[in-house]
MDAnalysis code that builds the backbone (N, CA, C; Angstrom):
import MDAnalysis as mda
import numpy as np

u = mda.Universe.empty(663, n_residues=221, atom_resindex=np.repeat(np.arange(221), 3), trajectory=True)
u.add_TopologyAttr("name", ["N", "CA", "C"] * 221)
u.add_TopologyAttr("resid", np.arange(1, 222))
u.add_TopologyAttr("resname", ["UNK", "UNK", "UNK", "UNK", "UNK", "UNK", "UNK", "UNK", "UNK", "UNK", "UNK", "UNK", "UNK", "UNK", "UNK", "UNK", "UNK", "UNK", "UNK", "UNK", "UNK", "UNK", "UNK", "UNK", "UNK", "UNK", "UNK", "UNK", "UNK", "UNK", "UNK", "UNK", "UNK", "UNK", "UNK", "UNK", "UNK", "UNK", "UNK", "UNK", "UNK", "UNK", "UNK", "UNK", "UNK", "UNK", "UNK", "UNK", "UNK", "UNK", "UNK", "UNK", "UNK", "UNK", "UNK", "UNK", "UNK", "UNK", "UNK", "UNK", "UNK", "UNK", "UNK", "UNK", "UNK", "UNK", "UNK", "UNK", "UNK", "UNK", "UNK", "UNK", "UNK", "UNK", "UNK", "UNK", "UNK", "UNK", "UNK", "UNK", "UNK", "UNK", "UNK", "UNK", "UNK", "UNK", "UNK", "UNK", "UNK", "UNK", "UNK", "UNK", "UNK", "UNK", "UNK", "UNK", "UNK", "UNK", "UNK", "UNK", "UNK", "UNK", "UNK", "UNK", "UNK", "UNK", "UNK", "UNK", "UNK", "UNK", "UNK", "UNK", "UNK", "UNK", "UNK", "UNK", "UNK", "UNK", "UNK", "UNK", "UNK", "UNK", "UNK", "UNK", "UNK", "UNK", "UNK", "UNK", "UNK", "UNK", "UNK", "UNK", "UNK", "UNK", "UNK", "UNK", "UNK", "UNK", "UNK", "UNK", "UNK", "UNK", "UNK", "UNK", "UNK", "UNK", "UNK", "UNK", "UNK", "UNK", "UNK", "UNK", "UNK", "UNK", "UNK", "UNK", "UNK", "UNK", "UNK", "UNK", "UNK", "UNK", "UNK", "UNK", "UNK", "UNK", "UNK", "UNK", "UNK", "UNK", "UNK", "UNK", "UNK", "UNK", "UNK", "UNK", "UNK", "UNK", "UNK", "UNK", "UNK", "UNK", "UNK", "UNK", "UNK", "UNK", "UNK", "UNK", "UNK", "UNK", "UNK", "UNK", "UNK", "UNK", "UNK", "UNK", "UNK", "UNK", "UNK", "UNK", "UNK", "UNK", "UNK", "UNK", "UNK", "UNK", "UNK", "UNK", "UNK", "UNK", "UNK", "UNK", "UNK", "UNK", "UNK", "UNK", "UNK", "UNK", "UNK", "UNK", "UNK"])
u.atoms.positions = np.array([
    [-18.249, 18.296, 10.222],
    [-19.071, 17.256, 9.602],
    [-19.940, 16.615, 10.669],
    [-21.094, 16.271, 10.589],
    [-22.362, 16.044, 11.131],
    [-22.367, 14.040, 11.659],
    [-21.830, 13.872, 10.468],
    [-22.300, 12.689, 10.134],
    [-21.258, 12.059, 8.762],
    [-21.478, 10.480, 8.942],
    [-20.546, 9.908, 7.991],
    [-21.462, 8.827, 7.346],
    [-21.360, 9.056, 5.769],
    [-22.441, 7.826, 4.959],
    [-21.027, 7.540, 4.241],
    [-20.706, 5.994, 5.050],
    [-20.198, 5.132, 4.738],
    [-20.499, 4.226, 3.422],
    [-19.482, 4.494, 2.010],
    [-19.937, 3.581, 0.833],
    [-19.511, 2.132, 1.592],
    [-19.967, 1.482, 0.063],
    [-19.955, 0.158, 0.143],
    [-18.626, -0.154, -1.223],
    [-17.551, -0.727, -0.865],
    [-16.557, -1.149, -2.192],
    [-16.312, -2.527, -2.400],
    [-17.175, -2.741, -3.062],
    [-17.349, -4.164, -3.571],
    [-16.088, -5.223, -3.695],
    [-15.675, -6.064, -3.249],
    [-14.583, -6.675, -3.204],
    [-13.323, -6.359, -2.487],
    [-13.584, -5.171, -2.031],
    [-12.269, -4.530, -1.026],
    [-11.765, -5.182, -0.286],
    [-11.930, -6.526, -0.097],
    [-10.915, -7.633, 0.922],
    [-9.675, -8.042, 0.088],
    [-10.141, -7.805, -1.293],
    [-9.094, -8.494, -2.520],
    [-8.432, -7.498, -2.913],
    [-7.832, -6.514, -2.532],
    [-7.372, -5.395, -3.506],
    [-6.538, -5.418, -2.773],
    [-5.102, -5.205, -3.501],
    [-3.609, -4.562, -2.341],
    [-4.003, -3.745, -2.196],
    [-3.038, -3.662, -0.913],
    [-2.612, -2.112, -0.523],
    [-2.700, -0.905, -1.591],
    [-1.949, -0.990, -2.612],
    [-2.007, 0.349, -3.698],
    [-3.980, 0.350, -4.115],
    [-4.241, -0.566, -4.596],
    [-5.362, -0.339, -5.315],
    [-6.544, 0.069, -4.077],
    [-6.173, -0.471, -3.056],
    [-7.082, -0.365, -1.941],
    [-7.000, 0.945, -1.757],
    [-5.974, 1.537, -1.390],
    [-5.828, 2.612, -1.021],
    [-6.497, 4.054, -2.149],
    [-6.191, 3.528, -3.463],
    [-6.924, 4.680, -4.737],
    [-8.251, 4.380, -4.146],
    [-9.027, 3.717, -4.243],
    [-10.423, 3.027, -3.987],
    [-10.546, 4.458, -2.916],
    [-10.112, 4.456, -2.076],
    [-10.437, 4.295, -1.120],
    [-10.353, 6.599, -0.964],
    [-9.627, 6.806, -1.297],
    [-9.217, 8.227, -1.725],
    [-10.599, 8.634, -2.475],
    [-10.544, 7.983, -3.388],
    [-11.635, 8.095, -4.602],
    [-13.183, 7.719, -4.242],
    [-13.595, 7.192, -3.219],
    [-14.764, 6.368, -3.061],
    [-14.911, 6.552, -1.690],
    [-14.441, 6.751, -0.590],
    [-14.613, 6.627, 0.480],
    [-14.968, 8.024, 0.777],
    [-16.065, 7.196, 2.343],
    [-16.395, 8.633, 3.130],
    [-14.802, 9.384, 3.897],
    [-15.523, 10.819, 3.257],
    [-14.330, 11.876, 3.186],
    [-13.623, 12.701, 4.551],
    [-12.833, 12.475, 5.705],
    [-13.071, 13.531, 7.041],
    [-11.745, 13.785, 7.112],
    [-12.040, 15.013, 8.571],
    [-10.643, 15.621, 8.420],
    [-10.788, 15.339, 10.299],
    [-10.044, 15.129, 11.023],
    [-9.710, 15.676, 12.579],
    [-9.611, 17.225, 12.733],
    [-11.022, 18.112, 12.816],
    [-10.531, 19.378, 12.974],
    [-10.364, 19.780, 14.638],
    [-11.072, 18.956, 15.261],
    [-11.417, 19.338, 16.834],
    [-10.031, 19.151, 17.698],
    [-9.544, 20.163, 18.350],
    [-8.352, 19.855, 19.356],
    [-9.008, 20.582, 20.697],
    [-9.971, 19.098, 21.375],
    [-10.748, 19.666, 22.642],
    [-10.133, 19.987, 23.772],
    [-8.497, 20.529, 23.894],
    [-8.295, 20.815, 24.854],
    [-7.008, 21.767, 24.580],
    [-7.579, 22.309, 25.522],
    [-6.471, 23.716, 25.047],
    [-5.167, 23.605, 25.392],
    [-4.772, 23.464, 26.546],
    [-3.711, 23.033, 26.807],
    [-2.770, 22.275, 26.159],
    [-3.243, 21.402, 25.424],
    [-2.427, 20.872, 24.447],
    [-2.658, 21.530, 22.553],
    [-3.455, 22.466, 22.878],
    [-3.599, 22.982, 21.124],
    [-2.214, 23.166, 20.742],
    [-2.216, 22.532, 19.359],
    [-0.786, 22.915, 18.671],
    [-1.482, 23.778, 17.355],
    [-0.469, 24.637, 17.073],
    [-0.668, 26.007, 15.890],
    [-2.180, 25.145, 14.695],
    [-2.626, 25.917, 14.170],
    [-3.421, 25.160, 13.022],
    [-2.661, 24.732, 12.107],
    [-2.547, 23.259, 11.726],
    [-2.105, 23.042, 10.359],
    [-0.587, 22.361, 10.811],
    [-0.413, 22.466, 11.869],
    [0.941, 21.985, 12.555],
    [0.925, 20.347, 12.556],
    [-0.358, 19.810, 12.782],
    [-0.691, 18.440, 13.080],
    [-2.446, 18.181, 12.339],
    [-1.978, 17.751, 11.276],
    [-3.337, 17.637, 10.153],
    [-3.768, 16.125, 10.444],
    [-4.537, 15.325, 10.047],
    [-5.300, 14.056, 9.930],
    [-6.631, 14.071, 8.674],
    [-6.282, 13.465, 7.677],
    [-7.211, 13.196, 6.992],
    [-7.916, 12.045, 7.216],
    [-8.566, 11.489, 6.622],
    [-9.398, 10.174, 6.802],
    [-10.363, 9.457, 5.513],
    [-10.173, 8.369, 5.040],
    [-11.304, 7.878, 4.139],
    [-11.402, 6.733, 4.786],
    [-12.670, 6.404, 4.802],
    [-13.189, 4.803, 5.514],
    [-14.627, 4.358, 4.403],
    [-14.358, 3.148, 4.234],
    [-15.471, 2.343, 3.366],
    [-15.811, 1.031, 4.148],
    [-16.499, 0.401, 3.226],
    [-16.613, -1.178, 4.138],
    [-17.442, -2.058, 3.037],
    [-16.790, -3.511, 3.476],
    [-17.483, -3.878, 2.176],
    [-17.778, -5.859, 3.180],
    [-19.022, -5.749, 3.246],
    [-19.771, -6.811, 3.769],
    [-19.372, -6.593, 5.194],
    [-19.214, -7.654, 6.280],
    [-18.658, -6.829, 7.994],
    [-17.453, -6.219, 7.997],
    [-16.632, -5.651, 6.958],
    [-15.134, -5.211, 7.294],
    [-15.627, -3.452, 7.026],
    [-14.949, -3.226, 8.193],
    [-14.767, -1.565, 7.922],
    [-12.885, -1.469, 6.881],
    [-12.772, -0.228, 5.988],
    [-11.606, 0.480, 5.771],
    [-11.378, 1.621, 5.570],
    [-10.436, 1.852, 6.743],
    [-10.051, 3.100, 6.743],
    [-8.574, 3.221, 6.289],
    [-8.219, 4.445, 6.186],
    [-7.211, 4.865, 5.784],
    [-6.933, 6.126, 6.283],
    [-5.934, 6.880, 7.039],
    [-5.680, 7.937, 7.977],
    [-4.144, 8.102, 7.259],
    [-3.926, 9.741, 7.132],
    [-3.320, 10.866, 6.550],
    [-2.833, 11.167, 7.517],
    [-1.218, 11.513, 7.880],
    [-0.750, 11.796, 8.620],
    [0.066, 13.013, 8.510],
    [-0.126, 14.492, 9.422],
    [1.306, 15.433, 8.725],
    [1.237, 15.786, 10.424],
    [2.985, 15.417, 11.417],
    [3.169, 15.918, 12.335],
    [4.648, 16.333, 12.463],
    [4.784, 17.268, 13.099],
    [6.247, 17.303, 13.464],
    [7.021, 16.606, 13.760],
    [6.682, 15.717, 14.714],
    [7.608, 14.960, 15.597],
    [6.797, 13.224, 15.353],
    [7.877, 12.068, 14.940],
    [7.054, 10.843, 14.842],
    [7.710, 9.818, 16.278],
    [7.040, 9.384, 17.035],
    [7.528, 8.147, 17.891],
    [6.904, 7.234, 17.858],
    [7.458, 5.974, 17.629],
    [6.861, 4.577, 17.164],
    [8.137, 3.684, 18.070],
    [7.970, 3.706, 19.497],
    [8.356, 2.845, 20.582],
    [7.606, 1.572, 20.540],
    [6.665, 1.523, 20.220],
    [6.220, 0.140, 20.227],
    [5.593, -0.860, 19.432],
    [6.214, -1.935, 19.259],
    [6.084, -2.833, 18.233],
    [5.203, -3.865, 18.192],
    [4.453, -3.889, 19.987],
    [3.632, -5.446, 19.882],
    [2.297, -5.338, 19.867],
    [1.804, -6.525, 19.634],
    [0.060, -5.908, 19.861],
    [-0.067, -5.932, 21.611],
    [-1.180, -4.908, 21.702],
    [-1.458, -4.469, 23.033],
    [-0.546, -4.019, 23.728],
    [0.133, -3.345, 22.999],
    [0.803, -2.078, 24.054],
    [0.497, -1.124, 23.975],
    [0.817, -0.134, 24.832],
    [0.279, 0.824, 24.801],
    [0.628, 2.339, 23.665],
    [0.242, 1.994, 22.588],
    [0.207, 2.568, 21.393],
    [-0.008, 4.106, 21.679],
    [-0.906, 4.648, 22.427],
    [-1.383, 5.610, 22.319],
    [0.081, 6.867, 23.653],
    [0.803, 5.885, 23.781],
    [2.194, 7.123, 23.862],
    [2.683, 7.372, 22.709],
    [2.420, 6.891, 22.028],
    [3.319, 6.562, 20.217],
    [2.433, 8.128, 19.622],
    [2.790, 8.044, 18.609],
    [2.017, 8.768, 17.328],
    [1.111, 7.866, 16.722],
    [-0.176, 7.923, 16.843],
    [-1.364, 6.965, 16.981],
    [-2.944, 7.747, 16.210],
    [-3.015, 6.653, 15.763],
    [-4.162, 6.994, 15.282],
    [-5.726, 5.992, 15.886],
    [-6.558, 6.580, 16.092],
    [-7.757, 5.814, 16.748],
    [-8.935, 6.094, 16.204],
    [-9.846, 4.743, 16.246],
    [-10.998, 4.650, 15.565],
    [-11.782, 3.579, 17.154],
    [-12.552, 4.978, 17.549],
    [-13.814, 3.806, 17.937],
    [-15.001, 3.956, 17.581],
    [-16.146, 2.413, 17.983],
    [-17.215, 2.714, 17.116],
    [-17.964, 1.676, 17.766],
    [-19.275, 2.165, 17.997],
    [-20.266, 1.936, 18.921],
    [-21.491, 0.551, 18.240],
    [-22.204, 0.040, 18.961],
    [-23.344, -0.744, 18.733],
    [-24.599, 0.264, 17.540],
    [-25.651, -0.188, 17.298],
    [-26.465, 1.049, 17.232],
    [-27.314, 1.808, 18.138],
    [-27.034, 1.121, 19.549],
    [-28.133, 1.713, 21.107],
    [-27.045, 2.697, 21.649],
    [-25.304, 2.322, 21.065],
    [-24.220, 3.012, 21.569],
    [-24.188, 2.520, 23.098],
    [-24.357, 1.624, 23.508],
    [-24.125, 0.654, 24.649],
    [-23.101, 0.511, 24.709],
    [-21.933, -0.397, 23.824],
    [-20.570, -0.711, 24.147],
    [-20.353, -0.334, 22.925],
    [-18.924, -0.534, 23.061],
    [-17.666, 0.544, 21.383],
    [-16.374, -0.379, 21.284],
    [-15.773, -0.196, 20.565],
    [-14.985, -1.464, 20.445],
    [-13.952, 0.086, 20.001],
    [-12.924, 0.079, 20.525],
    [-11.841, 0.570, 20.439],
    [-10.520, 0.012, 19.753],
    [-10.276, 0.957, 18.754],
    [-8.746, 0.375, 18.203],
    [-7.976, 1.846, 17.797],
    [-6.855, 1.072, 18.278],
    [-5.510, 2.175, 18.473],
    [-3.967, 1.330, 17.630],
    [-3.828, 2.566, 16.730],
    [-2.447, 1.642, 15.919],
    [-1.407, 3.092, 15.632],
    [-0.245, 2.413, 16.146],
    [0.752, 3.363, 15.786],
    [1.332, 3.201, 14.483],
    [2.366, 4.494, 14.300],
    [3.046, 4.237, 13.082],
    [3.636, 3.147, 12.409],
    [4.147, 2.284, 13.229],
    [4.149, 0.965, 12.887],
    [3.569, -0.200, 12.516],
    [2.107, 0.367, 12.935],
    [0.998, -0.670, 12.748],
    [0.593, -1.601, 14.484],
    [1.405, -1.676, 14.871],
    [0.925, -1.887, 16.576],
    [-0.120, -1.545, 16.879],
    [-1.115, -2.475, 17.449],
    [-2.218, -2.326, 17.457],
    [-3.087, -2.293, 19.183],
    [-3.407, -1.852, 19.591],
    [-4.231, -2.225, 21.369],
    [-5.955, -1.942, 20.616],
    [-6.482, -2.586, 21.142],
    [-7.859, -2.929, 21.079],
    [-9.035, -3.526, 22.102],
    [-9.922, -2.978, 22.705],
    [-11.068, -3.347, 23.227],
    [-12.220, -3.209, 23.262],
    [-13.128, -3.780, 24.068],
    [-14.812, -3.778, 24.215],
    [-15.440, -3.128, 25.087],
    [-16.626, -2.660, 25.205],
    [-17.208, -2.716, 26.503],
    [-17.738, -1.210, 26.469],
    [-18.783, -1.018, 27.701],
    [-19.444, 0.289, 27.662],
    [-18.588, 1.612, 28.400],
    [-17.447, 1.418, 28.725],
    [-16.774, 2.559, 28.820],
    [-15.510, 2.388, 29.404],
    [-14.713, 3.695, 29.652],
    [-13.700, 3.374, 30.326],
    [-12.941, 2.228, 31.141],
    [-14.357, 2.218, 32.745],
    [-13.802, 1.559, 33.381],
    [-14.470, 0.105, 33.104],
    [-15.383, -0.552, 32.233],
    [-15.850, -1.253, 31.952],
    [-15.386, -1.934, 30.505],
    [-14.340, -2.416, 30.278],
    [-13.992, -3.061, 29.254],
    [-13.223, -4.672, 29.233],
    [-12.811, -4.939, 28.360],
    [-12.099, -6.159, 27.981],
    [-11.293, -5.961, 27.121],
    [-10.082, -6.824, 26.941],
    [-9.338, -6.512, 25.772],
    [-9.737, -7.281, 24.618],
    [-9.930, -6.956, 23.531],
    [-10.219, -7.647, 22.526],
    [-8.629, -8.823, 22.382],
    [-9.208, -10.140, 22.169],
    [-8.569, -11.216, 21.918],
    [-7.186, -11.141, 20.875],
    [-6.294, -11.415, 21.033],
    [-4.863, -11.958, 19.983],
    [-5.530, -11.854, 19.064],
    [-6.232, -13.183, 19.359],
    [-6.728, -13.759, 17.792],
    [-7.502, -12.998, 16.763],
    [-7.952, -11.959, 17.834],
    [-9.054, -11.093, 16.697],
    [-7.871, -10.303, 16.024],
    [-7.317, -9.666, 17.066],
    [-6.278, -8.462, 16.379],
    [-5.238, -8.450, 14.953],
    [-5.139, -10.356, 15.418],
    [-4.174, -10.740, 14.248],
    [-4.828, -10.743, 12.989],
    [-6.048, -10.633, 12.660],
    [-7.174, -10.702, 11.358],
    [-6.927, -9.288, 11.070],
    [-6.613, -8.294, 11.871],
    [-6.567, -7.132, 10.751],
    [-5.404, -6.837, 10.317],
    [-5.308, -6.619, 8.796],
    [-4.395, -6.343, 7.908],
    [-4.685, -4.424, 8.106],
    [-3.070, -4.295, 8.590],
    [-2.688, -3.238, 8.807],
    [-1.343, -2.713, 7.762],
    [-1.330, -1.800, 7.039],
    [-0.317, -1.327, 6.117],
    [0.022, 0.167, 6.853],
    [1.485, 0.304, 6.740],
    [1.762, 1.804, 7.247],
    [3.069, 2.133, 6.027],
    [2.727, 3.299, 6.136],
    [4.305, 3.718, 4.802],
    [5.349, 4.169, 5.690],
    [5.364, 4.598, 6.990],
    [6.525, 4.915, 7.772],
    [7.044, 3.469, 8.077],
    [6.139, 2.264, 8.139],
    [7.297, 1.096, 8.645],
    [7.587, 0.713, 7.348],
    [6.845, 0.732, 6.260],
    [7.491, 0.732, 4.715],
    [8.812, 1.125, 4.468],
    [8.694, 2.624, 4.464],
    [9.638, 3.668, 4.099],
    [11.594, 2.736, 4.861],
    [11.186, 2.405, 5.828],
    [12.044, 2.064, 6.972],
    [12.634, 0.682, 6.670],
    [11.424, -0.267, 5.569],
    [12.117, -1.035, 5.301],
    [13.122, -1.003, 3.978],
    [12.885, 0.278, 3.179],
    [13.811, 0.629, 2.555],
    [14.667, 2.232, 2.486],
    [14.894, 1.917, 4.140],
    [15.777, 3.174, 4.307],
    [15.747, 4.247, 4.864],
    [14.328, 4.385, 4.661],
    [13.953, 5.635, 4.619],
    [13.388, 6.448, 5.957],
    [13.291, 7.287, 6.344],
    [13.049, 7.863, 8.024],
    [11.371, 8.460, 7.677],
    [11.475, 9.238, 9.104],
    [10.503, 9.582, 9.059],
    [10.430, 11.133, 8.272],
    [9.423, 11.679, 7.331],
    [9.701, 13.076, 6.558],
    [8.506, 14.133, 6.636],
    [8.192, 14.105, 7.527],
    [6.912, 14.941, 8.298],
    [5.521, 14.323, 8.244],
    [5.548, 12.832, 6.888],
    [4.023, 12.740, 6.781],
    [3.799, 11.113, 7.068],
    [2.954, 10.448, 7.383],
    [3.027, 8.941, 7.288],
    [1.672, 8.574, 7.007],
    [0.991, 7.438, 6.664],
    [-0.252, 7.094, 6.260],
    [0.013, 5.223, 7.153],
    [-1.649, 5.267, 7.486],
    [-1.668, 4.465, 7.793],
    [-2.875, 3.882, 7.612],
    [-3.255, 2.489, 7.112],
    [-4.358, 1.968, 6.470],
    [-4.928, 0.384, 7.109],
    [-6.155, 0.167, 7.221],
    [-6.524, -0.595, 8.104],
    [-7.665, -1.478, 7.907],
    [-7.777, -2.927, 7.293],
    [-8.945, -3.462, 7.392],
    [-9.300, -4.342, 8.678],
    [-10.601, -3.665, 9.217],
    [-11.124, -4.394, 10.363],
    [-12.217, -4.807, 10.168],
    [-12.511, -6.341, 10.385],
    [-13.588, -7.064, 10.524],
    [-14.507, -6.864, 11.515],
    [-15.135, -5.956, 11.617],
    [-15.512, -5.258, 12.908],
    [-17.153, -6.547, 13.285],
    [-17.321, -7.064, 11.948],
    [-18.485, -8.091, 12.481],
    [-18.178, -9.520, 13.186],
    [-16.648, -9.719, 13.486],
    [-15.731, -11.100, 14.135],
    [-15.825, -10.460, 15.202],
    [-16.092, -8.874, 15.666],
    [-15.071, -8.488, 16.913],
    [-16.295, -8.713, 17.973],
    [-17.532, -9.243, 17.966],
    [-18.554, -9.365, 19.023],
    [-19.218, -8.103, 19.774],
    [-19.375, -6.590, 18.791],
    [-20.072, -6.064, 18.973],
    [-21.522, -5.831, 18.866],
    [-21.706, -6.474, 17.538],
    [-22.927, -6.391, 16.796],
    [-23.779, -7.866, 16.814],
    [-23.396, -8.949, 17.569],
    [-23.909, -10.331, 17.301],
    [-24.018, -10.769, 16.521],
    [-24.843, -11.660, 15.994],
    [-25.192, -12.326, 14.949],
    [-24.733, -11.285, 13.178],
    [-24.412, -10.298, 13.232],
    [-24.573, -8.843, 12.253],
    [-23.411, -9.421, 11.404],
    [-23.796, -10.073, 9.778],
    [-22.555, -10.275, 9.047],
    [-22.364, -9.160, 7.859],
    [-23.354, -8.508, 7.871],
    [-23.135, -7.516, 6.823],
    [-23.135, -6.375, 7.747],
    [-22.891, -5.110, 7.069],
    [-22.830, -3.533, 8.048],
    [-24.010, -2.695, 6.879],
    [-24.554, -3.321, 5.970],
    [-25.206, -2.652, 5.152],
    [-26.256, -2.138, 5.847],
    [-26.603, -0.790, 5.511],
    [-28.190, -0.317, 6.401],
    [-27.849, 0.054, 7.867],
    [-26.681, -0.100, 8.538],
    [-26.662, 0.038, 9.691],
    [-26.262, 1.362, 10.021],
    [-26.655, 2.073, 11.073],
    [-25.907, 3.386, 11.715],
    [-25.779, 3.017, 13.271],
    [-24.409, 3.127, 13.142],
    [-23.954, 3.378, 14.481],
    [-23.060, 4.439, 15.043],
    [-22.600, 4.885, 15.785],
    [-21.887, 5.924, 16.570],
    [-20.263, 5.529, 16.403],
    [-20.110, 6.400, 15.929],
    [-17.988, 6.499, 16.691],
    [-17.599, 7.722, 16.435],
    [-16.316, 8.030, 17.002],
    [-15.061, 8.893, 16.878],
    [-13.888, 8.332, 16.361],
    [-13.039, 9.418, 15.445],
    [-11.556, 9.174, 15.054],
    [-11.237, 9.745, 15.856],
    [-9.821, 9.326, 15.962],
    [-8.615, 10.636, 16.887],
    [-7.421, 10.307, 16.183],
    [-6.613, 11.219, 16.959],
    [-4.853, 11.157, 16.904],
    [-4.549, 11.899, 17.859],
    [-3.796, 10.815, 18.521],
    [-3.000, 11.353, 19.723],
    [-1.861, 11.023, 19.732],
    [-0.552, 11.257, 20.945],
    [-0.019, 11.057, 21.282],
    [1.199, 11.128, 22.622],
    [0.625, 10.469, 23.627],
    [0.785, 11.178, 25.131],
    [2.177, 11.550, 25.557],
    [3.154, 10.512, 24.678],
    [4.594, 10.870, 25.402],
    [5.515, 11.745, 24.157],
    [4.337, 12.059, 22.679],
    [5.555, 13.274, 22.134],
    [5.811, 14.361, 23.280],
    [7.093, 15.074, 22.379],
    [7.580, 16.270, 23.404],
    [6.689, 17.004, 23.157],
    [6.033, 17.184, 22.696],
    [4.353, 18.404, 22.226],
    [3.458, 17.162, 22.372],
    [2.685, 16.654, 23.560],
    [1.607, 15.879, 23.332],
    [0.417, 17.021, 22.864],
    [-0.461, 16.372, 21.904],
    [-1.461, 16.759, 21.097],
    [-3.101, 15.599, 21.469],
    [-3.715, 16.000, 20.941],
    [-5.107, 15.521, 20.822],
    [-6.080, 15.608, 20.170],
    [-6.425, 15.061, 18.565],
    [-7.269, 15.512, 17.973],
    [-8.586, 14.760, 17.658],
    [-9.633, 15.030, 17.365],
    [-10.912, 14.217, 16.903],
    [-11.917, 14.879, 15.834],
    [-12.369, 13.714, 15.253],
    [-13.544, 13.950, 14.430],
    [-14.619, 14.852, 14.747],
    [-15.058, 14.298, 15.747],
    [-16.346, 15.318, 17.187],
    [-15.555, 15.614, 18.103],
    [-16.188, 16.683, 18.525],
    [-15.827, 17.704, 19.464],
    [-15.897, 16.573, 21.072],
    [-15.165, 16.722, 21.889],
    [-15.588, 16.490, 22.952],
    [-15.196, 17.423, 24.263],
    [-16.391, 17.927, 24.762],
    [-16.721, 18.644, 25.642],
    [-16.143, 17.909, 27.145],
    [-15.096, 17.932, 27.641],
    [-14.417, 17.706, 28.816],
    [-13.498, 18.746, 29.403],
    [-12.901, 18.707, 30.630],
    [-12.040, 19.233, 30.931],
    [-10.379, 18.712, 30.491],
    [-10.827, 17.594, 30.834],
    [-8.931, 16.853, 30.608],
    [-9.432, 15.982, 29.102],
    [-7.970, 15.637, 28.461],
    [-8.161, 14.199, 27.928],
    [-8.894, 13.046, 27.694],
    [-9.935, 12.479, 27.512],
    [-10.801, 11.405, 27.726],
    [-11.263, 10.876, 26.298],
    [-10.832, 9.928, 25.184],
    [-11.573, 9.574, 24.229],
    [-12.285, 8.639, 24.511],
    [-12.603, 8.094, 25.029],
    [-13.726, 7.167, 26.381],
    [-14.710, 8.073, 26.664],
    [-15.455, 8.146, 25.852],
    [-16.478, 8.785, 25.982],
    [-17.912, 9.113, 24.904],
    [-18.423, 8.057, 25.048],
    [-19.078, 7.512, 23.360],
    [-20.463, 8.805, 23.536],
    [-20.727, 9.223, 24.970],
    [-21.995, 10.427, 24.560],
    [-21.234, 11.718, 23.350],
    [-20.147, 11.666, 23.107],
    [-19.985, 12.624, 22.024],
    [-19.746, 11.510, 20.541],
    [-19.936, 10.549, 20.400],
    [-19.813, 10.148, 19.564],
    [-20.638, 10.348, 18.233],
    [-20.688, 10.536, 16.702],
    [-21.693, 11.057, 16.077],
    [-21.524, 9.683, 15.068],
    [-23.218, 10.179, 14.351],
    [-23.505, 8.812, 13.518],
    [-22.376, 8.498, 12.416],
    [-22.356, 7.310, 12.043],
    [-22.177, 6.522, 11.020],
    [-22.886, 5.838, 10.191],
    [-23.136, 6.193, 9.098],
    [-24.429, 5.041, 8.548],
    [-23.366, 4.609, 7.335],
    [-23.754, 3.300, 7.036],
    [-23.116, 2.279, 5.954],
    [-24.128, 2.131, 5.449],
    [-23.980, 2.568, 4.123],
    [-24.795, 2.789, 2.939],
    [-25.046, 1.100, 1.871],
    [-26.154, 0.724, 2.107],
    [-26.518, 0.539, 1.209],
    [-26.626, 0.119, -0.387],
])
């Protein structure tokens, strides 16, 4: 996929979890994680899947990420830790000059790490206070609160106010806008670490810090 035309779902701040989530199946822009840019860590096809629907409705992006892996680890429970040893899912997403990207990373649990800035070594952590505004739902910490383990698949769903987070300035709507990002799923300390993304990225090692492979987003209108 080339490119993502982001709908618009009218009222999607008000909908639970269930209804949010049909919405969102049904209405949302459609992707899959096919890219595993590094060989060394390729796992079999179909071994480690990622679906994706994301909408947005006035400055909130929503996504929603499909999970099927072998192996689940969810070590960490707080915000800003380091999520991305976990079984993790990631969404970053750029200005429209693609100058700076605001990064967010949430494990199966919903644990969240998040930041700003034009790259790697140039960032900030995005604030408590912002992090605590996104309403994060997962069915593996669900499942767990009634019983239940992990059974090869987990979903995890996410509204972010991405116009509070001080990428875009003054920007309270996302209507009309195109900007740049990547999904992923990773996870550095399974016993099979893996690596997957939306776009391809052309490196030698590991690096999702890296917004020149990032491809458009436009929010429709």
């Amino acid at each position: 996929m080339k490119n993502l035309r982001v709908p618009r779902i009218q009222g999607a701040s008000n909908l639970n979890n269930q209804d949010l989530r049909e919405h969102l199946l049904a209405e949302g822009a459609q992707g899959e994680l096919l890219h595993q840019p590094w060989d060394a860590f390729r796992r079999p096809e179909g071994e480690v899947a990622v679906r994706f629907s994301l909408a947005y409705d006035l400055g909130s992006i929503f996504a929603l990420y499909r999970i099927r892996e072998p192996e689940l680890r969810a070590v960490h429970r707080e915000l800003m830790a380091p999520v991305y040893e976990d079984s993790c899912v990631e969404l970053f997403i750029s200005d429209p000059e693609n100058k700076r990207y605001v990064n967010l990373e949430f494990n199966a649990v919903g644990a969240c790490l998040g930041g700003i800035g034009a790259g790697r070594g140039d960032r900030a952590w995005l604030p408590l206070s912002y992090l605590e505004k996104l309403k994060i739902w997962s069915s593996y910490q669900e499942g767990l609160a009634h019983g239940i383990g992990f059974l090869g698949t987990w979903e995890l769903m996410v509204r972010i106010p991405l116009a509070a987070s001080g990428l875009l300035g003054g920007v309270r709507d996302l209507a009309g806008l195109c900007l740049q990002g990547n999904l992923y799923k990773c996870g550095d300390k399974l016993r099979l670490p893996h690596y997957l993304a939306w776009r391809e990225i052309d490196l030698p090692s590991p690096d999702f810090h890296q917004n020149r492979f990032f491809g458009p987003i436009e929010f429709m209108r």
